[in-house]
PyMOL CGO cylinders between C-alpha atoms (Angstrom):
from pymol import cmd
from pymol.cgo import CYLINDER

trace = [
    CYLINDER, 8.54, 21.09, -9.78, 8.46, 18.03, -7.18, 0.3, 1, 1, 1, 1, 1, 1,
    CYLINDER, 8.46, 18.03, -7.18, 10.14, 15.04, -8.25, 0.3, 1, 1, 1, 1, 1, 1,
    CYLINDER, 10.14, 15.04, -8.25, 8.91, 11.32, -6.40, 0.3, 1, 1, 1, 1, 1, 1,
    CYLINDER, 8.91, 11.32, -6.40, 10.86, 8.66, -7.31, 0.3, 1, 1, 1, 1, 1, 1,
    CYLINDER, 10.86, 8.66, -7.31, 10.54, 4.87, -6.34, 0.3, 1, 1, 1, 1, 1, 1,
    CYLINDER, 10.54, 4.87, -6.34, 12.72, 2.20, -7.14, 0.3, 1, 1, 1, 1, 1, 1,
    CYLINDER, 12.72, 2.20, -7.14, 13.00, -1.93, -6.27, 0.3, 1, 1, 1, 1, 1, 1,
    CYLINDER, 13.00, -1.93, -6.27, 16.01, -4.42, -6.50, 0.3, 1, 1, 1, 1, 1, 1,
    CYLINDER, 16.01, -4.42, -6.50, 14.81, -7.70, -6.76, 0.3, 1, 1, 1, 1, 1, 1,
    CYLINDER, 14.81, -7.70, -6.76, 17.33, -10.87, -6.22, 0.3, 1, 1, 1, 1, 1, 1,
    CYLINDER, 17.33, -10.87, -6.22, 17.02, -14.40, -5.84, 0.3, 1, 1, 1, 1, 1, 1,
    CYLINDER, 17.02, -14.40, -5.84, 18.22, -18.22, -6.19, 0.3, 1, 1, 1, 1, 1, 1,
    CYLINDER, 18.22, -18.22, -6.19, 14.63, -19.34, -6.53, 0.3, 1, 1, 1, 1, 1, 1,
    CYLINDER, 14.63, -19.34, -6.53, 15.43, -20.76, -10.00, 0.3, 1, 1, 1, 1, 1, 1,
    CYLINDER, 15.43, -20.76, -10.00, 17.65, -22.66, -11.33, 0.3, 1, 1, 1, 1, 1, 1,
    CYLINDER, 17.65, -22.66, -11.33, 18.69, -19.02, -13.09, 0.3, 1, 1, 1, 1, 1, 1,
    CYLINDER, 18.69, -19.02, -13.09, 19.79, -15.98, -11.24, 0.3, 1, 1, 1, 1, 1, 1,
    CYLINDER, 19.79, -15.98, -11.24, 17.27, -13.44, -11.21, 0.3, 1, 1, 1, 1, 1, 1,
    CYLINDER, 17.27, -13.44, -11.21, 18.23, -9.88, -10.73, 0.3, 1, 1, 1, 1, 1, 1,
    CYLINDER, 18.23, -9.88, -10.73, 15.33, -7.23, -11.56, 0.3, 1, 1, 1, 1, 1, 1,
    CYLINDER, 15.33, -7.23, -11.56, 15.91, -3.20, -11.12, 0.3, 1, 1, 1, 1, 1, 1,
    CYLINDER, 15.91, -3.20, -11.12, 13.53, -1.27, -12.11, 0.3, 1, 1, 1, 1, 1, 1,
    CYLINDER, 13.53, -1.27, -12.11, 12.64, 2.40, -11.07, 0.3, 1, 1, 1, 1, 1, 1,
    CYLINDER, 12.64, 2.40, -11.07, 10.14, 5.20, -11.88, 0.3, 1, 1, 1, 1, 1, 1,
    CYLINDER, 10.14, 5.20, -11.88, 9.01, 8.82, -11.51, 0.3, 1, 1, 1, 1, 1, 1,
    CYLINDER, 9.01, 8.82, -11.51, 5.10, 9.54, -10.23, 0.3, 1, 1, 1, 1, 1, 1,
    CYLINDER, 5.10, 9.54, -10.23, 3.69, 11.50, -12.66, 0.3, 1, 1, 1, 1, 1, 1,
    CYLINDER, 3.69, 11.50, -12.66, 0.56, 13.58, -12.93, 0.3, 1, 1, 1, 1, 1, 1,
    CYLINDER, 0.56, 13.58, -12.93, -1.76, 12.13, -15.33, 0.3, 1, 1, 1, 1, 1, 1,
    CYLINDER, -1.76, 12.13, -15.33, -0.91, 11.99, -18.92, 0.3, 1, 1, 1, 1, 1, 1,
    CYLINDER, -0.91, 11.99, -18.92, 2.12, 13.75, -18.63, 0.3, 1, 1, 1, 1, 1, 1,
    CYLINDER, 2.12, 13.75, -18.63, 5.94, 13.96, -17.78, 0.3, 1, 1, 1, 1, 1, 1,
    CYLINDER, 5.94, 13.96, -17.78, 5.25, 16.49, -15.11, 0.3, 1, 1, 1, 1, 1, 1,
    CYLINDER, 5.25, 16.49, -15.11, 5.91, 14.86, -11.21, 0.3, 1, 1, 1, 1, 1, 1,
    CYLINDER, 5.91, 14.86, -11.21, 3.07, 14.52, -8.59, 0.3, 1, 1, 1, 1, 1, 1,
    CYLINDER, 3.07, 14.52, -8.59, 3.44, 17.53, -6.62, 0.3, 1, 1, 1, 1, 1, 1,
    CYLINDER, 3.44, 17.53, -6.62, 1.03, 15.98, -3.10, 0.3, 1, 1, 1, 1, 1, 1,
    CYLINDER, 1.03, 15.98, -3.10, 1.15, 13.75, -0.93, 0.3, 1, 1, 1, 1, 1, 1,
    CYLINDER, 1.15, 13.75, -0.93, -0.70, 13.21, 2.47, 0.3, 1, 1, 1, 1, 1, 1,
    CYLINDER, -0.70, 13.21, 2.47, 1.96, 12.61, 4.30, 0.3, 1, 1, 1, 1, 1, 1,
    CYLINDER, 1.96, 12.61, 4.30, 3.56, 9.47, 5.99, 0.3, 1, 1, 1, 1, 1, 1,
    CYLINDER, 3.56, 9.47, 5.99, 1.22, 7.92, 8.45, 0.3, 1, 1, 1, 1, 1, 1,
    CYLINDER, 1.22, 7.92, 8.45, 1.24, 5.64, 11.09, 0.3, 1, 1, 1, 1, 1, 1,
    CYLINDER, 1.24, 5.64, 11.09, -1.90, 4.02, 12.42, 0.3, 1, 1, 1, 1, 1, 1,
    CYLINDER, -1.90, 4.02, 12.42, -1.54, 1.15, 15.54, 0.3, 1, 1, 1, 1, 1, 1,
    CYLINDER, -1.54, 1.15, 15.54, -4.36, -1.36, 15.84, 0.3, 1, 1, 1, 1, 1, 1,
    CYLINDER, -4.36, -1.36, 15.84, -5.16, -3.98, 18.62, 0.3, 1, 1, 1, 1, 1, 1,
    CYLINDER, -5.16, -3.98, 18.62, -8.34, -5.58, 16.56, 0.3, 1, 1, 1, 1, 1, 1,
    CYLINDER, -8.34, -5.58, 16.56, -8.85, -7.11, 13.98, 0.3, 1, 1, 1, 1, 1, 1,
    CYLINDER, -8.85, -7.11, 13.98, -11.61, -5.09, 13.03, 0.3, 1, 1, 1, 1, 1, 1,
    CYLINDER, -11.61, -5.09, 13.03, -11.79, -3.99, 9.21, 0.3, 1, 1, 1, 1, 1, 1,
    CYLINDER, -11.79, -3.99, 9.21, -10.40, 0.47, 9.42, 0.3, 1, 1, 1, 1, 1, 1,
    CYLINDER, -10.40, 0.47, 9.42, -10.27, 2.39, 6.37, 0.3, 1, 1, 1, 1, 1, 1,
    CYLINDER, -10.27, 2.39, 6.37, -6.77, 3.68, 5.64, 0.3, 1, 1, 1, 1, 1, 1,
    CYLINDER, -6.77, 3.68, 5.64, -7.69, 5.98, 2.86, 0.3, 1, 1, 1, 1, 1, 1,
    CYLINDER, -7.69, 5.98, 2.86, -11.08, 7.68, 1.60, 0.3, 1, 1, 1, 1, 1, 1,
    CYLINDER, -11.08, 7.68, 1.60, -12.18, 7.36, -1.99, 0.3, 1, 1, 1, 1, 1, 1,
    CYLINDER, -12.18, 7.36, -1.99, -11.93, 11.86, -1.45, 0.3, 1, 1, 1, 1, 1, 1,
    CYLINDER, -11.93, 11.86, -1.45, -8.01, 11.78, -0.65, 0.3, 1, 1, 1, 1, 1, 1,
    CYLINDER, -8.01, 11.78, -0.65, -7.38, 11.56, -4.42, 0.3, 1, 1, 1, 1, 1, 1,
    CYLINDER, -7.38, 11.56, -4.42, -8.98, 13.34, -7.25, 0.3, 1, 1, 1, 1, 1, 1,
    CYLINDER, -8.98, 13.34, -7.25, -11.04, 11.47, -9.79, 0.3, 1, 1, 1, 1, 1, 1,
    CYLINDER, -11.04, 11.47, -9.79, -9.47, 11.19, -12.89, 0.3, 1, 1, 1, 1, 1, 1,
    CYLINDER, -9.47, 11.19, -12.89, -6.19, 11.86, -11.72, 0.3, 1, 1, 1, 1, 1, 1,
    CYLINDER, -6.19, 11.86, -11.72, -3.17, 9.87, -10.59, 0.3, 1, 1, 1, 1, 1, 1,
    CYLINDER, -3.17, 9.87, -10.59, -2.76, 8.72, -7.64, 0.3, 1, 1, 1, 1, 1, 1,
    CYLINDER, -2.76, 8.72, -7.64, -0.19, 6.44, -5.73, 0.3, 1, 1, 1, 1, 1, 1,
    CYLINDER, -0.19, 6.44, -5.73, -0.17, 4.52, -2.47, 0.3, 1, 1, 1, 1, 1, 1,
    CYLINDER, -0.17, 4.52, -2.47, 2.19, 3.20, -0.23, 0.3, 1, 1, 1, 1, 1, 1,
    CYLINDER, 2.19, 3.20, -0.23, 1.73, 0.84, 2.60, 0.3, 1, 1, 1, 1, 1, 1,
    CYLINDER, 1.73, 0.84, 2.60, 3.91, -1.34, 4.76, 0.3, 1, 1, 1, 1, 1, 1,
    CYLINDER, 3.91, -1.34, 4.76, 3.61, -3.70, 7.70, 0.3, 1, 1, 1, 1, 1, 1,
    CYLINDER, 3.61, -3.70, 7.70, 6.00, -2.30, 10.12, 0.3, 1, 1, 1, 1, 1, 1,
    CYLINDER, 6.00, -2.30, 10.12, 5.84, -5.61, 12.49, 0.3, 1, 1, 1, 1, 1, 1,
    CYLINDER, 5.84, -5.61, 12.49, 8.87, -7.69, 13.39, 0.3, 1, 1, 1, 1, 1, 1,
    CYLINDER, 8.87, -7.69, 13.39, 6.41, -11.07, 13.45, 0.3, 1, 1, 1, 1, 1, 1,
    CYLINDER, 6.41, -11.07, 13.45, 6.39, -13.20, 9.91, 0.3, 1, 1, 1, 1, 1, 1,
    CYLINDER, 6.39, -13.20, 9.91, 2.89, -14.96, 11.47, 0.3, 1, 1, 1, 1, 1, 1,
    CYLINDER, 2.89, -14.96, 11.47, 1.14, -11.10, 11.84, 0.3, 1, 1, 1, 1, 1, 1,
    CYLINDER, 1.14, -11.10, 11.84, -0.22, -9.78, 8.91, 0.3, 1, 1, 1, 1, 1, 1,
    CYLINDER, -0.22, -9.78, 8.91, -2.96, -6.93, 7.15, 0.3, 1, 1, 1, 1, 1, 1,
    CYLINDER, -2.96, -6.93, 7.15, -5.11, -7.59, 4.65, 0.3, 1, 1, 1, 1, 1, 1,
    CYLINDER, -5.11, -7.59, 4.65, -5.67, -4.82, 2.32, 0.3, 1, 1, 1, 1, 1, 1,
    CYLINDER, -5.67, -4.82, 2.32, -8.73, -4.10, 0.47, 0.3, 1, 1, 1, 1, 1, 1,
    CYLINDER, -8.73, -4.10, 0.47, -10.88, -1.78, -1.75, 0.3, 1, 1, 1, 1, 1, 1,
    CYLINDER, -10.88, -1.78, -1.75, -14.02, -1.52, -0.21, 0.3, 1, 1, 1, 1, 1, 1,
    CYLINDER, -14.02, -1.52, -0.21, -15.00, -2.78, 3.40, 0.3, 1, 1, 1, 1, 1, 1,
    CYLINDER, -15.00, -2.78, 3.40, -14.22, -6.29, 2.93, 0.3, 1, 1, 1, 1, 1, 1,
    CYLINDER, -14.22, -6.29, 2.93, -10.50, -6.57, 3.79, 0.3, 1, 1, 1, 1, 1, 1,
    CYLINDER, -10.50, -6.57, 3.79, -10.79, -9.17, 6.51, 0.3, 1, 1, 1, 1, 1, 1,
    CYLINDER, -10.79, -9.17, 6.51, -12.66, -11.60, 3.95, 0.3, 1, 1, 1, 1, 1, 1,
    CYLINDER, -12.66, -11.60, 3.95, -9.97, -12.62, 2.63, 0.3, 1, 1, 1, 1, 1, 1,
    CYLINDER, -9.97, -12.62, 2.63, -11.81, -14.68, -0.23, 0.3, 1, 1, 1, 1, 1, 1,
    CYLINDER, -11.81, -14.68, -0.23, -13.50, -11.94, -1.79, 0.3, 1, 1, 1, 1, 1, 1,
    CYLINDER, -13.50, -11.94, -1.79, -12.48, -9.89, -4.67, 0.3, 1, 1, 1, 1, 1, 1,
    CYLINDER, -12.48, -9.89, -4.67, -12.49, -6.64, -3.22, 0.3, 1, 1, 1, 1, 1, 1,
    CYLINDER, -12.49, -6.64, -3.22, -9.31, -8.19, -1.27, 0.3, 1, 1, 1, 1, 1, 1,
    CYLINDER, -9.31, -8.19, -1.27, -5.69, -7.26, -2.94, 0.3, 1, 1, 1, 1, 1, 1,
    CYLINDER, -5.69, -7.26, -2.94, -3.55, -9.09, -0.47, 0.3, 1, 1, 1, 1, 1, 1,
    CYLINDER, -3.55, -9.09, -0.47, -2.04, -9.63, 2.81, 0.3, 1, 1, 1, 1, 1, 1,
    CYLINDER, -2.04, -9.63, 2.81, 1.26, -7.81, 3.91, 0.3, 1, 1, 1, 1, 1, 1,
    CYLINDER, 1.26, -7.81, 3.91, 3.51, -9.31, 6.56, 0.3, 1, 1, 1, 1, 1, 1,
    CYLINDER, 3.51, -9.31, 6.56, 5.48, -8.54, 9.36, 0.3, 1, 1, 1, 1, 1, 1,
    CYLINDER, 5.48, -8.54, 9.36, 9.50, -9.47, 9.22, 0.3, 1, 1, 1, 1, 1, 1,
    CYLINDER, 9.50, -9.47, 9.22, 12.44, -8.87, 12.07, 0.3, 1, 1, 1, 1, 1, 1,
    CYLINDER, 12.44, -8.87, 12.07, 14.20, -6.05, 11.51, 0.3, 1, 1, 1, 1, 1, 1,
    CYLINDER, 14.20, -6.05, 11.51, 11.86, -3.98, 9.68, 0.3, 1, 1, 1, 1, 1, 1,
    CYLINDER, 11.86, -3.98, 9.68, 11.66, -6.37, 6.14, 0.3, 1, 1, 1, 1, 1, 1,
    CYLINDER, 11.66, -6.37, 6.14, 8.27, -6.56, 6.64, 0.3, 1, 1, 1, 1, 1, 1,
    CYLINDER, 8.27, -6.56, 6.64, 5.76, -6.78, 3.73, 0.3, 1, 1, 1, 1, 1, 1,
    CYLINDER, 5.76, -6.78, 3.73, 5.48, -3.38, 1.72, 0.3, 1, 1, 1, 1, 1, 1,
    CYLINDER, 5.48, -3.38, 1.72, 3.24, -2.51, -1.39, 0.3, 1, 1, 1, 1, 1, 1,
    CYLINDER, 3.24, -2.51, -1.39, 3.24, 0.89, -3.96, 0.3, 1, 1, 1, 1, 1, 1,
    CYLINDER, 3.24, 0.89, -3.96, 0.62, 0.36, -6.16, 0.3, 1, 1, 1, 1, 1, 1,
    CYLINDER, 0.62, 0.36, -6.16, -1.36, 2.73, -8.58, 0.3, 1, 1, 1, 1, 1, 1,
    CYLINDER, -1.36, 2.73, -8.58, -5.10, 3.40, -7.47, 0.3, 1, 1, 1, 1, 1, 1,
    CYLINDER, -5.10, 3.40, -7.47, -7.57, 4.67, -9.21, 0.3, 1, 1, 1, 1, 1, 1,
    CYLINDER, -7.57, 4.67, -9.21, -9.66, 7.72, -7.17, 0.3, 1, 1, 1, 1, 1, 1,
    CYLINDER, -9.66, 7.72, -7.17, -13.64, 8.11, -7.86, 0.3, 1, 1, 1, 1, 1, 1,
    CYLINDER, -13.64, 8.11, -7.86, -16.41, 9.31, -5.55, 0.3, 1, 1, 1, 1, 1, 1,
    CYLINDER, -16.41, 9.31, -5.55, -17.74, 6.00, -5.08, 0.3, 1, 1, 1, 1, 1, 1,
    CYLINDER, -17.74, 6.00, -5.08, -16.70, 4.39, -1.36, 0.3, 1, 1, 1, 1, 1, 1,
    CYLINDER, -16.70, 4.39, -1.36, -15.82, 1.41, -3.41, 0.3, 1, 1, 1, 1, 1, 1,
    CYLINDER, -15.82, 1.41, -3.41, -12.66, 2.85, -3.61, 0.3, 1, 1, 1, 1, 1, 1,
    CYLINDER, -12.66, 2.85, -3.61, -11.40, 3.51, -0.33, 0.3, 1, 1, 1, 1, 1, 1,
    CYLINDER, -11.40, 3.51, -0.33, -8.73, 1.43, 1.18, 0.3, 1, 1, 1, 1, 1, 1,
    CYLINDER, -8.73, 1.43, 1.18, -8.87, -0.93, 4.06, 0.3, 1, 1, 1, 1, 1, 1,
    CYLINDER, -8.87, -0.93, 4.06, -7.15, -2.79, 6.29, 0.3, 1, 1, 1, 1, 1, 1,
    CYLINDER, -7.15, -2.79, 6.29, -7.84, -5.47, 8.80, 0.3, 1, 1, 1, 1, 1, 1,
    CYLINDER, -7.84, -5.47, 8.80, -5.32, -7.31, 11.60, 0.3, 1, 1, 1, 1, 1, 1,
    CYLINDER, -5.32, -7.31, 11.60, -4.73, -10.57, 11.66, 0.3, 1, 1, 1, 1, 1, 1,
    CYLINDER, -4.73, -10.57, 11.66, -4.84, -10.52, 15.34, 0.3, 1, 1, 1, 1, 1, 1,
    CYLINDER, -4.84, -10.52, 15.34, -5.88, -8.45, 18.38, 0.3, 1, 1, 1, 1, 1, 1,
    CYLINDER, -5.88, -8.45, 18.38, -1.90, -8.34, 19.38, 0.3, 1, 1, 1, 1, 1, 1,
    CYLINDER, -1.90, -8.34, 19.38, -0.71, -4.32, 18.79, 0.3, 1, 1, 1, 1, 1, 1,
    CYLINDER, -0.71, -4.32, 18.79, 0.53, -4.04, 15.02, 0.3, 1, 1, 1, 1, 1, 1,
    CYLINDER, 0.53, -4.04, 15.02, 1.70, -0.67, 13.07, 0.3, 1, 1, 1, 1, 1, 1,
    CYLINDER, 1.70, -0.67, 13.07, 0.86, -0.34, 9.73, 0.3, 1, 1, 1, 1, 1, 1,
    CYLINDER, 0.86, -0.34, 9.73, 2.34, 2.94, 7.70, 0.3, 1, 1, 1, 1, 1, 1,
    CYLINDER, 2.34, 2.94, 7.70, 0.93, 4.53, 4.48, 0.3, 1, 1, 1, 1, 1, 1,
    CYLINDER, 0.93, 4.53, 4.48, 1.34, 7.45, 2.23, 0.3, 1, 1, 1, 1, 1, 1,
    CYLINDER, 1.34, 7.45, 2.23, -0.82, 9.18, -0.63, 0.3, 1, 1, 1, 1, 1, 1,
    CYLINDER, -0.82, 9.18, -0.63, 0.90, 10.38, -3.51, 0.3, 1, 1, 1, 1, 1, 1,
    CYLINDER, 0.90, 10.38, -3.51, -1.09, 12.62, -6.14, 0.3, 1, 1, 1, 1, 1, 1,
    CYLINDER, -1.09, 12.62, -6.14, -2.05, 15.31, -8.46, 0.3, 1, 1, 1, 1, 1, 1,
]
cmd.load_cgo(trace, "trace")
């Protein structure tokens, strides 16, 4: 049986109260204690647009099942970012299809995300980035699912 597990340490002086979060899990297979036994793989995609790409199709998960993604902005510049999107509107970045922008940091402490996503047949469910700029950027992402 495959075992995933992801965890996040979380520390800061932004209030006038230490805050120090740690929490962890295990990716599970729907409705159960069993682990996700797929993944697609870690992959790396370059751009040099800013052109809205589709990272991942609404068919690399299974409907009704769950499904995990990771994605990170592998850039060293704080000013370069991705949006990241459901749908084909990632580089609006006022609509609601958009989830967010990930940035780039020195030293590879660039923006990251793991979030759970929910798989159907309907293209409104594929996931997609767009550049902020034409300048190269990396961007890499992984599938995790049942």
């Amino acid at each position: 049986m495959a075992t995933t597990d992801a965890s996040i340490t979380i520390n800061s002086d932004i209030t006038g109260t230490p805050i120090a979060i740690t929490a962890s899990m295990k990716l599970k297979k729907f409705q159960s204690n069993v682990g996700i036994e797929e993944t697609t793989g870690l992959r790396s995609k370059k751009f040099t647009a800013t052109t809205a790409v589709e990272i991942v199709a609404n068919t690399e998960g299974t409907t009704g099942k769950a499904s995990k993604v990771y994605i990170r902005n592998t850039g060293d510049d704080p000013a370069q970012f991705f949006y990241v999107a459901l749908n084909n509107n990632a580089a609006a970045a006022d609509t609601t299809e958009t989830i967010g922008k990930l940035y780039g940091g020195p030293a590879g402490t660039g923006d990251w995300m793991l979030m759970p996503w929910a798989a159907t047949t309907a293209t409104t469910h594929d996931i997609v980035v767009a550049p902020s700029t034409t300048n190269l950027m990396t961007l890499e992402y992984m599938v995790f699912q049942e």
